[in-house]
C-alpha positions in Angstrom: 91.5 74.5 126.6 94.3 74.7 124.3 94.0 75.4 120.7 96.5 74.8 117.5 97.2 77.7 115.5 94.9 75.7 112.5 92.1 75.4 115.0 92.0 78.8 115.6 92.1 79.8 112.0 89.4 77.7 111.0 86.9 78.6 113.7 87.6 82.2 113.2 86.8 81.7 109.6 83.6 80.2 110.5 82.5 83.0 112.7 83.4 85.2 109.5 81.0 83.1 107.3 78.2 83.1 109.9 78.4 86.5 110.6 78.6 87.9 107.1 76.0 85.5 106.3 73.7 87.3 108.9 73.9 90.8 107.3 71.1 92.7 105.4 73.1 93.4 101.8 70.2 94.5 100.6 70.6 98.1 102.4 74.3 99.3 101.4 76.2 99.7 104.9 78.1 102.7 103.6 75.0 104.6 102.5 73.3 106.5 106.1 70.9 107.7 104.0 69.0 104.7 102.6 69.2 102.4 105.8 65.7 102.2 106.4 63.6 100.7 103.4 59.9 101.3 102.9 57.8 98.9 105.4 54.4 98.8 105.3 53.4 98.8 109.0 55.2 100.5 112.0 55.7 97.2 113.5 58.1 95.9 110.7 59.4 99.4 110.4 61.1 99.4 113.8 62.2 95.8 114.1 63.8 96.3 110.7 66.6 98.2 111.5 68.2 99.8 115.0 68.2 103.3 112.8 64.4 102.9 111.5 61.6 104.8 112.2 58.3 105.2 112.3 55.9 108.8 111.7 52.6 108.4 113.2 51.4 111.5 112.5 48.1 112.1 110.7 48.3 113.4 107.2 52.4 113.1 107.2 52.3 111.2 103.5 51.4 113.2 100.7 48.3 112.7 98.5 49.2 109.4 96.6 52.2 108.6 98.7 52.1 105.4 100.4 52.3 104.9 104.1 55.5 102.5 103.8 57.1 106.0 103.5 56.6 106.6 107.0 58.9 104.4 107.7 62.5 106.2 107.5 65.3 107.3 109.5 64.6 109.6 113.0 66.4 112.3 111.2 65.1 112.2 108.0 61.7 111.8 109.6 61.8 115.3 110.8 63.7 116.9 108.2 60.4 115.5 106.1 58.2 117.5 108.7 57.5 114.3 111.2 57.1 116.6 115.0 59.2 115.4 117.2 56.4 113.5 119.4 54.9 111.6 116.4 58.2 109.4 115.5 58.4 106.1 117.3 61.6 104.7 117.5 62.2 102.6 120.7 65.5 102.0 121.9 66.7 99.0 123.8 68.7 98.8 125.9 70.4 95.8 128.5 71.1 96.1 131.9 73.5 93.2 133.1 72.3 92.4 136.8 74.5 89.5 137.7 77.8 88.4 135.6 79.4 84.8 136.9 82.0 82.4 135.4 80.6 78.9 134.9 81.6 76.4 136.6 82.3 72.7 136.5 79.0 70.5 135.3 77.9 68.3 137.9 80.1 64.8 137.5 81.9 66.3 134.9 78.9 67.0 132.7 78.9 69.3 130.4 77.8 73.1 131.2 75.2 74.9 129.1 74.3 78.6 129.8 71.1 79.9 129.2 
């Protein structure tokens, strides 16, 4: 598949839109800091960010403090006095098992990976 110099242009410009388009501005990217906002429930806490976690230990927030401040980065967990086995902050990971190049469709149908 052979591309024009225009083609190529515009679709990179498209993956610029969609990908910008994709990203939290909310939380400024330059700012390590204040990545994780305030969540109200571990669940949303973790899912939020890669960087966010979540202190499940009892009596971490301070009288009035809400429990949406559990939510926080690892480090600023602990430097908040969060022990080390009450922040949960799961990590995934992939493991590619099996990497093949496509090949032609059946009767020169078109091929779509899953």
């Amino acid at each position: 598949l052979s591309l024009s110099l225009g083609q190529t242009m515009s679709r990179l410009l498209l993956w610029v839109i969609l990908t910008l388009g994709s990203v939290d501005t909310s939380v400024p990217l330059n700012d390590p800091a204040n990545i994780c906002r305030p969540r109200n429930s571990c669940s949303e806490c973790i899912t939020s960010q890669p960087q966010c976690a979540w202190c499940k230990q009892k009596n971490f927030t301070k009288e009035g403090e809400p429990d949406s401040t559990r939510c926080d980065s690892e480090s600023s967990l602990r430097q908040r006095g969060c022990q080390e086995g009450e922040v949960i902050n799961p990590q995934s990971t992939h493991v590619v098992t099996e990497s093949r190049d496509l090949g032609e469709g059946a009767g020169g149908e078109a091929v779509v990976q899953l």
